[in-house]
Structure formats: structure tokens, C-alpha cells
C-alpha positions as CSV (number, residue, x, y, z in Angstrom):
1,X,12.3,-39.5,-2.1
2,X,11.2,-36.0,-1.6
3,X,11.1,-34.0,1.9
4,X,7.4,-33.3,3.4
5,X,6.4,-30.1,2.7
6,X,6.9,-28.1,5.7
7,X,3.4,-26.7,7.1
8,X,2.4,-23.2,8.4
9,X,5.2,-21.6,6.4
10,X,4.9,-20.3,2.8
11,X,8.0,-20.8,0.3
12,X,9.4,-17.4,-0.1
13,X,8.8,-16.1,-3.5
14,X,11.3,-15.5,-6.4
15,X,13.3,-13.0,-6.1
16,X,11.9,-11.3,-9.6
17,X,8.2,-12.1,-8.6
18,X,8.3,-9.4,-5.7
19,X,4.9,-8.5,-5.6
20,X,4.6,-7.1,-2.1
21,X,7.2,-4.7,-2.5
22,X,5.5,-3.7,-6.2
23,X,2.5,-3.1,-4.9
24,X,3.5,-1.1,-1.4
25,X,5.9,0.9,-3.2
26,X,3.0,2.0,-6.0
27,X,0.9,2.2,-2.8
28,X,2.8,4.7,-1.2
29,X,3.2,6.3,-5.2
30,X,-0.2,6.8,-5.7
31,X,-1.0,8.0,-1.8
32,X,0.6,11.2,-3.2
33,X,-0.9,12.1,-6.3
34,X,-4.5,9.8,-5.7
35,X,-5.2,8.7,-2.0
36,X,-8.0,6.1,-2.9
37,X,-5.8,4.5,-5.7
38,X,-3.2,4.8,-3.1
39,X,-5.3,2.5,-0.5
40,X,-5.8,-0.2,-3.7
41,X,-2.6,-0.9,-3.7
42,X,-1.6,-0.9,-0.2
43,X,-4.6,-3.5,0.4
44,X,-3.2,-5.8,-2.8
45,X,0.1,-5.5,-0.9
46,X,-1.4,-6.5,2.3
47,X,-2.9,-8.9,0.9
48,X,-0.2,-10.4,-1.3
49,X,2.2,-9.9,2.3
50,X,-0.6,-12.6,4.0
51,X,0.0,-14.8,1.1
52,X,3.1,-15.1,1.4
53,X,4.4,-14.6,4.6
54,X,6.2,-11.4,4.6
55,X,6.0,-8.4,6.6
56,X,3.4,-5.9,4.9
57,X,5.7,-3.1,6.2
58,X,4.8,-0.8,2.7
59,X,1.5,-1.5,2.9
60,X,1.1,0.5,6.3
61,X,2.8,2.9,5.0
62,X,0.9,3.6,2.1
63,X,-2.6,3.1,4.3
64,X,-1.0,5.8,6.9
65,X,0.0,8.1,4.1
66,X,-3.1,8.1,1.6
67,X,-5.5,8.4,5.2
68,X,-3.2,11.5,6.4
69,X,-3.4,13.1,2.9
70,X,-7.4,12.8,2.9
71,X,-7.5,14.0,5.7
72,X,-5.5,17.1,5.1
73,X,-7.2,17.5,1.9
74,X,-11.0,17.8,3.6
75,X,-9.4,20.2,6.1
76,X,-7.9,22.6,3.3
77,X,-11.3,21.9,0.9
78,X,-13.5,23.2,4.5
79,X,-11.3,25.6,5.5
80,X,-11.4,27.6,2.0
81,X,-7.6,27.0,1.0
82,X,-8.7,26.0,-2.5
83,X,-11.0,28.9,-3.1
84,X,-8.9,30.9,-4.7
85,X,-6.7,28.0,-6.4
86,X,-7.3,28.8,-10.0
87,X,-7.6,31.9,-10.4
């Protein structure tokens, strides 16, 4: 006879099939080099975190990062720091 399953509680997933951690880390990746790709993946990670039941630590992280970064970006872009970027 099996167990009930136990409600309100999500099995943890396999140690392989990490996908929180996969997509916060490529959250906080892409927050660097592209901010909106950046908030993609920290919302799959959120996401994936509810699902599951862990802590969405990295996704924070990578929202917090990628909205600094846009920020700082519109601030040099209306300021003039990339006015004389090329040349």
C-alpha cells in the first residue's frame, strides 16, 4: 500500500533537473550584458521557484541587478556619457 501524498508541499526536484538555479544564474548572466533578457529569466526562475517550492533567491537578484543597470544606463544615455563613445 502506498503513503498519501503529502498536500501543500511540492516533491523537491532531481538534483540534475535544477531549473531554478539555471535560470537565476542565466538571469543574473544576461542582467549584465542584456537587462530585459536578464528580467526573462529571473521571471522563469521565479516562476519555476513557485513551482516548486524553493526559495527564488537568484531570481531577485537578477530582477535587482538588470533594474539597477537600466537605470544606470538611461542616466549615462541623458547625461551625454555615450556621446562621444565611438569615436
Amino acid at each position: 500500500m502506498t503513503p498519501p501524498p503529502y498536500y501543500g508541499q511540492q516533491p523537491p526536484a532531481a538534483p540534475g533537473n535544477d531549473k531554478v538555479t539555471l535560470w537565476g544564474v542565466l538571469g543574473i548572466v544576461f542582467a549584465f550584458c542584456c537587462a530585459p533578457l536578464g528580467i526573462v529569466f529571473a521571471v522563469l526562475s521565479l516562476l519555476e521557484a513557485k513551482k516548486v517550492g524553493k526559495q527564488p533567491t537568484l531570481a531577485y537578484i537578477g530582477f535587482g541587478l538588470a533594474a539597477l543597470l537600466i537605470v544606470v544606463n538611461i542616466i549615462v544615455a541623458a547625461t551625454g556619457g555615450y556621446a562621444n563613445f565611438g569615436n
